[in-house]
C-alpha positions as a Markdown table, in Angstrom:
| # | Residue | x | y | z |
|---|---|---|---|---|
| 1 | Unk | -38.0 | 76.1 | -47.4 |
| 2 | Unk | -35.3 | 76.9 | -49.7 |
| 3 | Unk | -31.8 | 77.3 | -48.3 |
| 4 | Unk | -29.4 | 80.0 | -49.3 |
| 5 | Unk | -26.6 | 79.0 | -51.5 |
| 6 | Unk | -27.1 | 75.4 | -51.4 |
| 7 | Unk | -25.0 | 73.4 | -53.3 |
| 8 | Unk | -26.6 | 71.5 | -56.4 |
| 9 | Unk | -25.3 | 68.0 | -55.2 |
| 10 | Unk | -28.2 | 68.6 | -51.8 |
| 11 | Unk | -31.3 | 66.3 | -52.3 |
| 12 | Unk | -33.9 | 68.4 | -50.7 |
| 13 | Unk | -35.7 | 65.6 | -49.5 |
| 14 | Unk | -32.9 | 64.6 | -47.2 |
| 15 | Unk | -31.9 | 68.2 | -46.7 |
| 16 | Unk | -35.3 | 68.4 | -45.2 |
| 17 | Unk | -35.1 | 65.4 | -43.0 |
| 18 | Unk | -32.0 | 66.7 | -41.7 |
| 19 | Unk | -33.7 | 69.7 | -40.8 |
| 20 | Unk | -36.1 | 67.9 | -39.1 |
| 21 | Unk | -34.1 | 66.4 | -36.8 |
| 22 | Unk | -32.2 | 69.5 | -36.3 |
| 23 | Unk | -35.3 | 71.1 | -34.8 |
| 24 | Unk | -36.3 | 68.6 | -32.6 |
| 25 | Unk | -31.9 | 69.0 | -31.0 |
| 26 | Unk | -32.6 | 72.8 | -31.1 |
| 27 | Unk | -36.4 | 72.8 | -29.1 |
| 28 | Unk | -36.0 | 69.4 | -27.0 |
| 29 | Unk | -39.6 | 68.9 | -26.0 |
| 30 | Unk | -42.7 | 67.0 | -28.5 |
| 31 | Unk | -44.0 | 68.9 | -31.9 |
| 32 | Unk | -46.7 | 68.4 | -33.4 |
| 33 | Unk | -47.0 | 68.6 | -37.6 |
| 34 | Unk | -48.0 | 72.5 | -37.1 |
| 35 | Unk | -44.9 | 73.4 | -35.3 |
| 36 | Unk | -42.7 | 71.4 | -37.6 |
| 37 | Unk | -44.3 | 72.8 | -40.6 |
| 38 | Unk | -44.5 | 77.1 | -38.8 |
| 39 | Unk | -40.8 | 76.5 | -37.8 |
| 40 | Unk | -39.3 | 74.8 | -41.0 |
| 41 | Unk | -42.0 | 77.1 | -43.4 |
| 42 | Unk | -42.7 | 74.0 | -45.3 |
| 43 | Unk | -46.5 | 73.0 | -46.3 |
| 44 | Unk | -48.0 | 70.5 | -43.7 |
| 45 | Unk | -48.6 | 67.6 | -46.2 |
| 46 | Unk | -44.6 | 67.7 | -46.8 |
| 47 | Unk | -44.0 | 67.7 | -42.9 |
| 48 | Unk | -46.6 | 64.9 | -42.7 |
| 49 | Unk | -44.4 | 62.6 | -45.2 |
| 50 | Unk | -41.3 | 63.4 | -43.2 |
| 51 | Unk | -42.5 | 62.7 | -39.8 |
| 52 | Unk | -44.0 | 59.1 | -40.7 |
| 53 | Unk | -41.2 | 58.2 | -42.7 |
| 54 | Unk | -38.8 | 58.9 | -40.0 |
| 55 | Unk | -41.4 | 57.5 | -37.5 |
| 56 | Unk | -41.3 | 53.8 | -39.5 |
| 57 | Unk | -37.6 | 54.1 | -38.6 |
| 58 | Unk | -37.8 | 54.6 | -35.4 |
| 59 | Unk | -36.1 | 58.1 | -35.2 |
| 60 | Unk | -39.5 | 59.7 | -34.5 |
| 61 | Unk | -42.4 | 58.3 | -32.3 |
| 62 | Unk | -45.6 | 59.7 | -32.3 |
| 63 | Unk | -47.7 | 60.2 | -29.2 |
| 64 | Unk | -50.9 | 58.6 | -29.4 |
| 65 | Unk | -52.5 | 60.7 | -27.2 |
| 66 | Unk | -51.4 | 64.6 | -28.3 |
| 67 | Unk | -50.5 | 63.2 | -32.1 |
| 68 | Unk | -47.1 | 65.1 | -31.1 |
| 69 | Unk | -43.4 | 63.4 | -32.5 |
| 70 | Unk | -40.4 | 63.0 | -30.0 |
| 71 | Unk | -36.9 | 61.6 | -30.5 |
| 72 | Unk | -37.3 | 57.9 | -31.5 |
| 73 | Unk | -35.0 | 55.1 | -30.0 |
| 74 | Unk | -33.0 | 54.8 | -33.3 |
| 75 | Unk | -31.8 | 58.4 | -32.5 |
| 76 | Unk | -30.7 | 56.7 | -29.1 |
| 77 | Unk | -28.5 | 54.2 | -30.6 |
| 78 | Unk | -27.1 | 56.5 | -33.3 |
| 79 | Unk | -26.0 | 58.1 | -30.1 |
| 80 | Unk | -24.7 | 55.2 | -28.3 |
| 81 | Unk | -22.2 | 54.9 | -31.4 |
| 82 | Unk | -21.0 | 57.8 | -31.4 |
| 83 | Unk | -20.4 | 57.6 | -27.7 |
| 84 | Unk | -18.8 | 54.5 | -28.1 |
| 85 | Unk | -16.5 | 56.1 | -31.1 |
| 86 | Unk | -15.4 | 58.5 | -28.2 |
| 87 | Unk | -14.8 | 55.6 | -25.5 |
| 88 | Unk | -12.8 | 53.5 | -28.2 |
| 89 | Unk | -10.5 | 56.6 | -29.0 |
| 90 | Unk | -10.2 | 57.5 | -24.8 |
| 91 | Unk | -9.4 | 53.8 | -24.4 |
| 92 | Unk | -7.0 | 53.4 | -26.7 |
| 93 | Unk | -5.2 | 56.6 | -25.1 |
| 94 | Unk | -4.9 | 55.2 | -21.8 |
| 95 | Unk | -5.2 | 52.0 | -21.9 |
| 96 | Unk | -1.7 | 51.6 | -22.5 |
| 97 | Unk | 0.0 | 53.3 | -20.1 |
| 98 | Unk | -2.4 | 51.1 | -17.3 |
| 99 | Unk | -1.4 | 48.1 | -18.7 |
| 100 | Unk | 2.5 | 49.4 | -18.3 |
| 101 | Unk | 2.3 | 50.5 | -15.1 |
| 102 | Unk | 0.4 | 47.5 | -13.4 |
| 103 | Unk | 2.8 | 44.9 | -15.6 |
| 104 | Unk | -0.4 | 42.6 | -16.5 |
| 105 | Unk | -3.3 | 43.2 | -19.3 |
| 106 | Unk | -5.9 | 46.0 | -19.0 |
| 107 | Unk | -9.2 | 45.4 | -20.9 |
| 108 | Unk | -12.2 | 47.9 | -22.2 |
| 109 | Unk | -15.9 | 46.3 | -22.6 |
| 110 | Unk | -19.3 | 47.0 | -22.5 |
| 111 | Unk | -22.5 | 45.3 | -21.2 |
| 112 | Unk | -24.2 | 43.5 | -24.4 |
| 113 | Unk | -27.3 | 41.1 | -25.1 |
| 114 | Unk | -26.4 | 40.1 | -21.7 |
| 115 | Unk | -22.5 | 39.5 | -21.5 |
| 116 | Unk | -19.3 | 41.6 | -21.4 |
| 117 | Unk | -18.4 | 42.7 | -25.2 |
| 118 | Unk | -14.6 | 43.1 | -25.1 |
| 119 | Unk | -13.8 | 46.5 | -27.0 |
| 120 | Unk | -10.4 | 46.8 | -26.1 |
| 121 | Unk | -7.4 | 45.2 | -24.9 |
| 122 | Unk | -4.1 | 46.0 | -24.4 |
| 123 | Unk | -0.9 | 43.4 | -23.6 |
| 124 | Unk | 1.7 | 44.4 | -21.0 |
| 125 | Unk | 4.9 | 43.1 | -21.8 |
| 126 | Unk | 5.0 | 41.2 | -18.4 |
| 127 | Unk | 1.6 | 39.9 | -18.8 |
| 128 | Unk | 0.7 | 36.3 | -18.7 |
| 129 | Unk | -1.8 | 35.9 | -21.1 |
| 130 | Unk | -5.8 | 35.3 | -20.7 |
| 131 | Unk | -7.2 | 35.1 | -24.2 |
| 132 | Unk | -10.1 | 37.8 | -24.7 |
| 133 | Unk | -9.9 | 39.2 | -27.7 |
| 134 | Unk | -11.9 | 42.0 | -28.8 |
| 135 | Unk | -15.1 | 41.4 | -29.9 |
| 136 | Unk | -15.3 | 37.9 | -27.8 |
| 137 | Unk | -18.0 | 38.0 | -25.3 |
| 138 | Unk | -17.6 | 37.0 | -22.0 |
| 139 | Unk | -20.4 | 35.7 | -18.6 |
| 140 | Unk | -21.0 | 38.8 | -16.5 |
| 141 | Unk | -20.9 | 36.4 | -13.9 |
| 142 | Unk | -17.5 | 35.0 | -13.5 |
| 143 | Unk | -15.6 | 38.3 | -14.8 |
| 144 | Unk | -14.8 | 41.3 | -12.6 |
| 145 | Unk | -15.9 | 43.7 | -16.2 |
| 146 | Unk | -20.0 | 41.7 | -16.0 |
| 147 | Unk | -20.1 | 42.1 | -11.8 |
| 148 | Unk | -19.4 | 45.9 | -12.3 |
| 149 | Unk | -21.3 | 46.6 | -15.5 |
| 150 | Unk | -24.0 | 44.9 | -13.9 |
| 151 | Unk | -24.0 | 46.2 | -10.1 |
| 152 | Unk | -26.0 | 49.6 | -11.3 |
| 153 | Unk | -28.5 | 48.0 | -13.1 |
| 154 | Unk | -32.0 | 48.3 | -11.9 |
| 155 | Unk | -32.1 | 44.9 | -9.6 |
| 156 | Unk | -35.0 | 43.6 | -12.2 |
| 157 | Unk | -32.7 | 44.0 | -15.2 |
| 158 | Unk | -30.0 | 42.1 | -13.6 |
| 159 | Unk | -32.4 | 39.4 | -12.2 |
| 160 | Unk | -33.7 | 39.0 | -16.5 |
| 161 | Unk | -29.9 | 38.8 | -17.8 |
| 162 | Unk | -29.2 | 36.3 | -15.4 |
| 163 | Unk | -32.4 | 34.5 | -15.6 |
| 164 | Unk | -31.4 | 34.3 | -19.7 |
| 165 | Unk | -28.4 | 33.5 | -19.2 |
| 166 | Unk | -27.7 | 31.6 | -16.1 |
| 167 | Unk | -24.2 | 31.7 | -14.2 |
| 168 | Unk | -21.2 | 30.6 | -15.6 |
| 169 | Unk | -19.2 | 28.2 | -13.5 |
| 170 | Unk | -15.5 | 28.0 | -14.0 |
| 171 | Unk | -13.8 | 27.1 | -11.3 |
| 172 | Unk | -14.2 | 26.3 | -7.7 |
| 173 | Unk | -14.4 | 29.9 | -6.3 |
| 174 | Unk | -17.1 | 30.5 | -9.2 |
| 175 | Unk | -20.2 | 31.6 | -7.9 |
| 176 | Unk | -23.1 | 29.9 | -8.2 |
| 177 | Unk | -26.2 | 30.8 | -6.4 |
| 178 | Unk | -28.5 | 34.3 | -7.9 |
| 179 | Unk | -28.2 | 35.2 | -4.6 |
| 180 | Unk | -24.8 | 34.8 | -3.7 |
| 181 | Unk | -24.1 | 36.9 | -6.8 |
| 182 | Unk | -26.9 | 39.8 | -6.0 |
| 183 | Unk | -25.3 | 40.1 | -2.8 |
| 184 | Unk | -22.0 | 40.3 | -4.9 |
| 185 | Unk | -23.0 | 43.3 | -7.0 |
| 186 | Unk | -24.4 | 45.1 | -4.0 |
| 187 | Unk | -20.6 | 44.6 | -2.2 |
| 188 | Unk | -19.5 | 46.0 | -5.9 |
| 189 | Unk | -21.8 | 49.2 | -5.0 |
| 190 | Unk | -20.2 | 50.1 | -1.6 |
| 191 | Unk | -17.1 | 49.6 | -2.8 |
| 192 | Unk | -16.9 | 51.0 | -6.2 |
| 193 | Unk | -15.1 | 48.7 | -8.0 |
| 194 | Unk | -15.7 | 44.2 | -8.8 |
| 195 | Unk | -12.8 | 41.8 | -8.1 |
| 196 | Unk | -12.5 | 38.5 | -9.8 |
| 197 | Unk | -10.9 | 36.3 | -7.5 |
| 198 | Unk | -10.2 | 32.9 | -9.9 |
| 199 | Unk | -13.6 | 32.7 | -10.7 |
| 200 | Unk | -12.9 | 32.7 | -14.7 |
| 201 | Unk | -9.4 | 30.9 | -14.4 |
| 202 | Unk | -7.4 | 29.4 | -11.5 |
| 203 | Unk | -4.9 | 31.8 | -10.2 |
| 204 | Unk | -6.0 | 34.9 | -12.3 |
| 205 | Unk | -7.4 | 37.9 | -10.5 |
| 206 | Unk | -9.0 | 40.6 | -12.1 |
| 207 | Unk | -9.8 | 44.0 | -10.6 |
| 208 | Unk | -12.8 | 46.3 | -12.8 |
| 209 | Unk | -14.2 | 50.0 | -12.2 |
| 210 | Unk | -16.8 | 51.4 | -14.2 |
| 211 | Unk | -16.4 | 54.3 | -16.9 |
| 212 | Unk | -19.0 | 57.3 | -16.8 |
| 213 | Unk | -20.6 | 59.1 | -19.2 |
| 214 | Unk | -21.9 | 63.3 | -18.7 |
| 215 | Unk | -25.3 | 62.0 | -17.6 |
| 216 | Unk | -23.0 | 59.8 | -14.7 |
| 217 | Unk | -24.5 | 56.5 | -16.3 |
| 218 | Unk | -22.1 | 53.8 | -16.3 |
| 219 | Unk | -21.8 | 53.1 | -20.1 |
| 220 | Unk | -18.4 | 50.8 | -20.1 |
| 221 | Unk | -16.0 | 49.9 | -17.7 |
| 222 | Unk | -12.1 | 49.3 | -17.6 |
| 223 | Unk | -10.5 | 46.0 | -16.0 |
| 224 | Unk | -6.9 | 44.6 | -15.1 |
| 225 | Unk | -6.4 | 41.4 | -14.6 |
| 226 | Unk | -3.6 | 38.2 | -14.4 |
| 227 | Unk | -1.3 | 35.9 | -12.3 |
| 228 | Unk | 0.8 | 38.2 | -11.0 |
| 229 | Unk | -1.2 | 39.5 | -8.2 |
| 230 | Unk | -0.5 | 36.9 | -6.3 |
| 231 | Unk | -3.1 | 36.3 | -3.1 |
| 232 | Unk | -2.4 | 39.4 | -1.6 |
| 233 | Unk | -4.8 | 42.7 | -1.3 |
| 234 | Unk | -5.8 | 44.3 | -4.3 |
| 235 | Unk | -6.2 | 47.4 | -3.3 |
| 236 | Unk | -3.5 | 48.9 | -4.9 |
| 237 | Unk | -4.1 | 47.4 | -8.2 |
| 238 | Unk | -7.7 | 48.8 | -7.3 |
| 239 | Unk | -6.1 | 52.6 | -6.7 |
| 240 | Unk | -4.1 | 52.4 | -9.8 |
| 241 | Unk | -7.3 | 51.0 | -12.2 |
| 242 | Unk | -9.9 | 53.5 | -10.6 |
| 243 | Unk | -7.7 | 56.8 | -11.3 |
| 244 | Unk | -7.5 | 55.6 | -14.9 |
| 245 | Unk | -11.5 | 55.0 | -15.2 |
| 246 | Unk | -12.0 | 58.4 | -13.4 |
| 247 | Unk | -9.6 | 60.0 | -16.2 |
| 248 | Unk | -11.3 | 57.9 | -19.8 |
| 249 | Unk | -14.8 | 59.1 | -17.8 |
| 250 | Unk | -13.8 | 62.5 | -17.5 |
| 251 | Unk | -13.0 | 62.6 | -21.4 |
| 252 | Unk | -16.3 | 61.5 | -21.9 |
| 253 | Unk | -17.7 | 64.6 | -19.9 |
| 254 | Unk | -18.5 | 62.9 | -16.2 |
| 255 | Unk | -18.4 | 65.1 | -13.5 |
| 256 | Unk | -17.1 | 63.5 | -10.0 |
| 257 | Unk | -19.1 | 63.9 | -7.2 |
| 258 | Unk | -17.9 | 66.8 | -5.3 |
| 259 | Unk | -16.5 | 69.0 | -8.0 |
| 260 | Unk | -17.6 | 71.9 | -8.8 |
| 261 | Unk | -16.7 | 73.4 | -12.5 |
C-alpha cells in the first residue's frame, strides 16, 4: 500500500503499523490476517509480521480459537494516559476555584497498585496544611479519596486490595475491621460521596466524590479536606465538592443520569 504524497521522512514500516491500528479504530470488532491484508491491500506475509509484532507488545491479542487479532491491553493503557492527560488539565482548571471557595485544600487522585495516587493538589490560602504531595500514595482505607475510589469496585477486587494491603490505622476513629469498612463503602454507594472523619489525622475531615468518565466508570475522584470543618455536618462541604466532580466529569464526556443530550 503506497500512500499518496507521503513525505520522504515516513518509515513505511511504521506507517504500516499505524495503519494497522487505525483499522482496527475504524471497524471495532476481531480481523483476521485476510481482512487486514484485503483492507490495507498489502501481501499477507507483511500483515503476518505486523500483527505478531504488535501482538508481543501487547497492542494486539490473538484469539486462539478464530486465529482473529483484537485490541490488546497496551492499547488500554495508552488510553488510560491520555485520559488521565485530560483529567490533569480539567483538574487543574477547577481545582482552584474549590479550594477558594471551601477555604481548605482540594486534592485530585486515582486508585493505583492498591492506594490513592495523589495527582493534584491545590492550597487554599486559609488552609491548614496536611502534607500529600503529588505523587505520594496514600491507604484507601483511612482517606475519604481510597473509600470512594474503592466503593464501585467489584466487591472481589476490593476484598484483594485489602487483603494486599491490610487497613491502615491512624487514629482512634480509624477503622479497623474488613467488615466494618465493606459496610463503609456500601454507605459511600447510597450516598454518593466518602467522608473521612479523623481517621488519617485527629481533627481533619475530608469529604470525596468520584469523577466519571463517557463510559460513567469512576476513573478518579476529587476530595476536600482540613480542620476547619469543625464537628458539624458536612453536607455542605459535600454540596459544594460534588457540583465540582459533576463539572471535571462532564469535561471528560460523562453524562448524568437523567439528561438527555
Amino acid at each position: 500500500m503506497k500512500k499518496e504524497n507521503t513525505p520522504y521522512y515516513i518509515v513505511q514500516s511504521v506507517d504500516r503499523a499505524f495503519s494497522v491500528f487505525e483499522l482496527f479504530i475504524r471497524e471495532r470488532r476481531p480481523l483476521g490476517i485476510t481482512d487486514v491484508a484485503e483492507h490495507l491491500k498489502l501481501h499477507k506475509s507483511v500483515v503476518h509480521r505486523l500483527l505478531a509484532t504488535a501482538e508481543a507488545h501487547q497492542l494486539l491479542e490473538q484469539n486462539p480459537e478464530t486465529g482473529k487479532y483484537q485490541v490488546g491491553p497496551k492499547c488500554f493503557e495508552l488510553g488510560s494516559v491520555y485520559a488521565n492527560n485530560a483529567l490533569i488539565t480539567e483538574g487543574k482548571r477547577f481545582l482552584p476555584e474549590l479550594a477558594e471557595k471551601l477555604g481548605e485544600k482540594a486534592h485530585l487522585g486515582i486508585l493505583h497498585e492498591g492506594t490513592v495516587l495523589y495527582l493534584l493538589n491545590q492550597e487554599s490560602p486559609k488552609s491548614t496544611r496536611v502534607n500529600a504531595p503529588v505523587g505520594v500514595r496514600n491507604p484507601v482505607s483511612a482517606t475519604a479519596l481510597g473509600k470512594v475510589l474503592m466503593a464501585w469496585l467489584d466487591e472481589a477486587q476490593a476484598l484483594d486490595i485489602l487483603n494486599k494491603h491490610g487497613l491502615s490505622v491512624h487514629t482512634p476513629k480509624s477503622i479497623r475491621t474488613v467488615e466494618a469498612y465493606m459496610e463503609e463503602l456500601k454507605q459511600v454507594q447510597s450516598r454518593g460521596y466518602a467522608i473521612d472523619d479523623e481517621e488519617l489525622s485527629i481533627a481533619f475531615r475530608c469529604v470525596a466524590f468520584p469523577i466519571r468518565d463517557h463510559t460513567s466508570q469512576v476513573v478518579a475522584a476529587i476530595s476536600v479536606g482540613g480542620r476547619s470543618f469543625g464537628n458539624g455536618s458536612l453536607e455542605p462541604v459535600a454540596e459544594v465538592v460534588r457540583d465540582y466532580a459533576v463539572l471535571i466529569s462532564e469535561r471528560l464526556g460523562y453524562v448524568p443520569r437523567g439528561v438527555v443530550e
